[in-house]
N, C-alpha and C positions, 0 to 999 in steps of 0.2 A: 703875176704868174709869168714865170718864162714862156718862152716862144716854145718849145721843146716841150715843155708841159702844155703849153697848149695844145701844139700838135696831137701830143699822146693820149688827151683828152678828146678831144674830135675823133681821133681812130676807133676808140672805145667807144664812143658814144654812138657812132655810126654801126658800128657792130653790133651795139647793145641794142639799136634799134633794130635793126634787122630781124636779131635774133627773137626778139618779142612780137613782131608782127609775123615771124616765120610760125613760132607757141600759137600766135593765134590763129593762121591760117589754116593750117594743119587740127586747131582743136584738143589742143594742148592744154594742160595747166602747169602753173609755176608749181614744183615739188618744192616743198624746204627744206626737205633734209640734203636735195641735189642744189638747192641752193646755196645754201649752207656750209656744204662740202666744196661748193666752188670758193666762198668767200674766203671760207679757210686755204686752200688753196693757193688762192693770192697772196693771201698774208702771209704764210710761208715761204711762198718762192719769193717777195720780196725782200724777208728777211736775208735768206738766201743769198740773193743778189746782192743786198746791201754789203756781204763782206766780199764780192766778187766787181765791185762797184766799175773800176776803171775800163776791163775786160765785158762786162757787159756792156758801159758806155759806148765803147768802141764800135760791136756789134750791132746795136740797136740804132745807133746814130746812120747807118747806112741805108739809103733809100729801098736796097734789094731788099733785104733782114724784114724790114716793116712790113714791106709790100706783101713778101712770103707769109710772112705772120697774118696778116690779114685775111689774104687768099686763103690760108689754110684754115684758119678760123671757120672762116666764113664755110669752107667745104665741110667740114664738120660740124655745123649747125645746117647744110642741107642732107648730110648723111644721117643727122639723127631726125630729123620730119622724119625723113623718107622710112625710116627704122620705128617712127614713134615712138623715140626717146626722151619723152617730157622729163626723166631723170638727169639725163646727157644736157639737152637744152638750159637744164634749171639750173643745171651747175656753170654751165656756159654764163649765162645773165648775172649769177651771183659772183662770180667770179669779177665781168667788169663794172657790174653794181661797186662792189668792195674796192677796186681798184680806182675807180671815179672818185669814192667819195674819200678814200686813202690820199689820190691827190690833192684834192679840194684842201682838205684838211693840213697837209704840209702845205700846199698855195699860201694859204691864210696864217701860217705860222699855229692854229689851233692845235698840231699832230706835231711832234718830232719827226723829222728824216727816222729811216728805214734803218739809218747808219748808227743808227742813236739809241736803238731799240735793245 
């Protein structure tokens, strides 16, 4: 696994953690159809990206971009507790569920790239 996929693997995964022990704080349950709609989601916007490949790279690769993304992330999985949106949440976790095991899966050469799709 590259370093970069590592990295973006740790980011999600911290997230992802969060965002499930926030579901359970709060007294929450995983929805699956907001699960579901997040996974799809993923898949989408990678496809997405994938034809947007270099232009994304560029972005994403910048310590701000991430950091943002995460912070904001992260603000929206406390604005939906706060709202008791186990819909909003469930789609958050499916979202980097999908996206984890998306990477995992090219990591291991098991998935084609995004680019490939």
């Amino acid at each position: 696994m590259r370093r970069a996929h590592r990295t973006d693997a740790g980011l999600a995964l911290c997230v992802l953690c969060g965002s499930l022990l926030v579901l359970r704080r709060v007294g929450l349950r995983i929805s699956l159809p907001g699960a579901l709609g997040g996974a799809l989601g993923t898949l989408a916007f990678e496809y997405v990206a994938s034809r947007h490949q270099e232009r994304i790279r560029r972005w994403w690769t910048r310590p701000d971009v991430r950091a943002l993304t995460v912070t904001g992330t992260l603000a929206l999985v406390v604005g939906s507790a706060r709202g008791r949106s186990g819909t909003l949440l469930s789609a958050i976790c499916g979202a980097l569920l999908c996206y984890l095991v998306l990477l995992a899966g090219v990591a291991t050469g098991r998935l084609s790239h995004p680019t490939e799709w």
